[in-house]
Each structure stands twice: as structure tokens, then as C-alpha cells.
C-alpha positions in Angstrom: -65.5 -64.9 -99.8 -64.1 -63.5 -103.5 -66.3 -66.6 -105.3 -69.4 -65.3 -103.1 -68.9 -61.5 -104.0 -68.1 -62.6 -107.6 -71.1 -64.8 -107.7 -73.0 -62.1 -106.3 -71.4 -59.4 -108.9 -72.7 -61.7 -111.8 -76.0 -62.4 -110.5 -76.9 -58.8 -109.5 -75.4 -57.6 -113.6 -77.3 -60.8 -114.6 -80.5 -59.2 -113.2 -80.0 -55.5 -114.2 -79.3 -56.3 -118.0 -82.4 -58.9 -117.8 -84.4 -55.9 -116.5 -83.4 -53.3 -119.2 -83.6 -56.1 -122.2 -87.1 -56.9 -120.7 -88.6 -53.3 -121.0 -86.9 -51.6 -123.9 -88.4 -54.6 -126.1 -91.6 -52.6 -126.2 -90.1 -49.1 -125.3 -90.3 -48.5 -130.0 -94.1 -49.6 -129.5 -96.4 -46.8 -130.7 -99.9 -47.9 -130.0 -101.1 -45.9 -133.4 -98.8 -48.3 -135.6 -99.7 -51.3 -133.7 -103.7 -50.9 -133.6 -104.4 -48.1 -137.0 -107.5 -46.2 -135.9 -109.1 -45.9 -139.4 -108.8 -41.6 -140.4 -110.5 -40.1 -142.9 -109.0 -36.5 -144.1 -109.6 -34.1 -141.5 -108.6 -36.6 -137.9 -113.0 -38.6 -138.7 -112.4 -42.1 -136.9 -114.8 -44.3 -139.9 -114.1 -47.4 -137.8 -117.2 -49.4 -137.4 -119.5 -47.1 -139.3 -122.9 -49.4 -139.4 -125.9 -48.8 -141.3 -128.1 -48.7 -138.2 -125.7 -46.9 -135.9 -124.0 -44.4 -138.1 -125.9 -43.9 -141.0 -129.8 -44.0 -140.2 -128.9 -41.2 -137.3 -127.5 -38.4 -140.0 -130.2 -39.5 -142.2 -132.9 -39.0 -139.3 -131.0 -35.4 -138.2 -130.7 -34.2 -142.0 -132.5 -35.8 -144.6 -135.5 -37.7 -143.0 -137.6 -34.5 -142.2 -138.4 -34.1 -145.9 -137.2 -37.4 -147.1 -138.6 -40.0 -144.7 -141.2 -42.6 -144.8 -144.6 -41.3 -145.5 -143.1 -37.8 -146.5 -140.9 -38.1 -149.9 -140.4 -34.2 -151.0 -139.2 -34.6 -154.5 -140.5 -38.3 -154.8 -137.1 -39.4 -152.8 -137.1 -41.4 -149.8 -134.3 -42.2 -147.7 -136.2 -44.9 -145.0 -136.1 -47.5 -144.7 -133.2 -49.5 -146.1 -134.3 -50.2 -149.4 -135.7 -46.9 -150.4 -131.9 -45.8 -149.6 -130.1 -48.2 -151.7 -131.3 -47.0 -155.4 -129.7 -43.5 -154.4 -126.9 -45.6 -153.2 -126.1 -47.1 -156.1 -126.6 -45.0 -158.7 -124.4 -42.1 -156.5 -127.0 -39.4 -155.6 -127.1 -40.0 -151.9 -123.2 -39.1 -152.0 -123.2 -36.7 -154.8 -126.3 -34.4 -153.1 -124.9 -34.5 -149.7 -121.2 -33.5 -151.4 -122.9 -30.2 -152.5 -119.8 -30.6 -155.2 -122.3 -29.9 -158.3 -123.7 -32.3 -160.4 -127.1 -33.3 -158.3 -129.2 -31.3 -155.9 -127.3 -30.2 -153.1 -129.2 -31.7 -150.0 -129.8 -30.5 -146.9 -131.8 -28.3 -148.9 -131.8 -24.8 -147.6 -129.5 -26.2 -144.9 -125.9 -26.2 -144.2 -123.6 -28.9 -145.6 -123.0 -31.8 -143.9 -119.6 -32.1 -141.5 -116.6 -33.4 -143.6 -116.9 -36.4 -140.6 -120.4 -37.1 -141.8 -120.1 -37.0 -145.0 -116.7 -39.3 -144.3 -119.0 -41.7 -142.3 -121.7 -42.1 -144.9 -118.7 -42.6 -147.8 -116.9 -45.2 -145.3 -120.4 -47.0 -145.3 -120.9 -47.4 -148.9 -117.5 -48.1 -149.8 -117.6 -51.1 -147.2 -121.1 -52.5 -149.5 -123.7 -50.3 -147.9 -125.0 -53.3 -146.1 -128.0 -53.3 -143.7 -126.1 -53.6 -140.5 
């Protein structure tokens, strides 16, 4: 009977210190460390910021009312694509919705753009502005 008690002792220890080994492996796991959510200043996710789902939807709400196709106040057009590269490249489209001095601060006569719009639109161009 002692062997069977003993054997018993071990295998129930055996199973306990399994079980606690088991779980505390992933108990120093923080999901933020493990899978980065990309932040900009200010908590903006700019993961997966696309031309077509990101950008052309604060262009449509802000700019494209005096700056769209067929209307081009100022001789500036921001649709579609390639009309929005040139201002792109040479930093207007950044520097006019920045409103930090330097260009024309755009939405003319309107309020500035949210910090996580204007984070968006950077996240784009830094990542090559492409047609996506």
C-alpha cells in the first residue's frame, strides 16, 4: 500500500507542477508587445492606412468640394490619383493640411484637420503614397 500512496503522491505533484509550468509560460504575455498596433502621437491606429480606404475619404469630406475633379479652386485638384501626387511630392498636400505656416492652410475657412487625420494622410505618404 505505501508504493501505491507514494506512487500516487508523485503522480498527483507530477500533475500540479505540470499544470502551473503549463500556464505561467504565457502568464508575462502582453498582447500590445506581442502584436504592436502602429500609434501615432495622440493613441491614431495608422495600421493599414490605404490610398482608397483612408485617404480618398478625408479628401472627399475636406478637400474635394473645392478641390475635386471638374472643380479645381485655385487651379489644384486633389482627384483622382494622379492629380494628388504632384502636391504629394513636392509637400503641399501635408504642409496645407498642417496649417503649420509656410503654404495655404487648407480646409480653407474650415477647421483643421484631426491630429488622427492628418496622422493617416502622413502614414500614407511615408509608406510611398501608392494607389492602393
Amino acid at each position: 500500500m505505501k508504493s501505491s500512496v507514494s506512487l500516487f503522491s508523485f503522480l498527483a505533484i507530477f500533475i500540479v507542477a505540470a499544470s502551473v509550468v503549463s500556464t505561467t509560460g504565457c502568464s508575462y504575455d502582453v498582447e500590445d508587445e506581442l502584436f504592436p498596433v502602429e500609434m501615432a502621437p495622440g493613441g491614431c491606429d495608422t495600421t493599414g492606412i490605404t490610398y482608397q480606404g483612408s485617404v480618398v475619404p478625408l479628401l472627399d469630406e475636406n478637400c474635394n468640394t473645392c478641390h475635386g475633379a471638374g472643380i479645381g479652386l485655385g487651379n489644384v485638384f486633389l482627384e483622382p490619383y494622379a492629380e494628388v501626387i504632384p502636391y504629394v511630392t513636392n509637400g503641399l498636400l501635408i504642409c496645407s493640411i498642417q496649417q503649420d505656416g509656410g503654404c495655404s492652410p487648407m480646409p480653407k475657412n474650415g477647421p483643421k484637420l484631426a491630429d488622427c487625420e492628418i496622422a493617416s494622410i502622413q502614414k500614407w505618404i511615408s509608406d510611398g503614397a501608392l494607389d492602393n
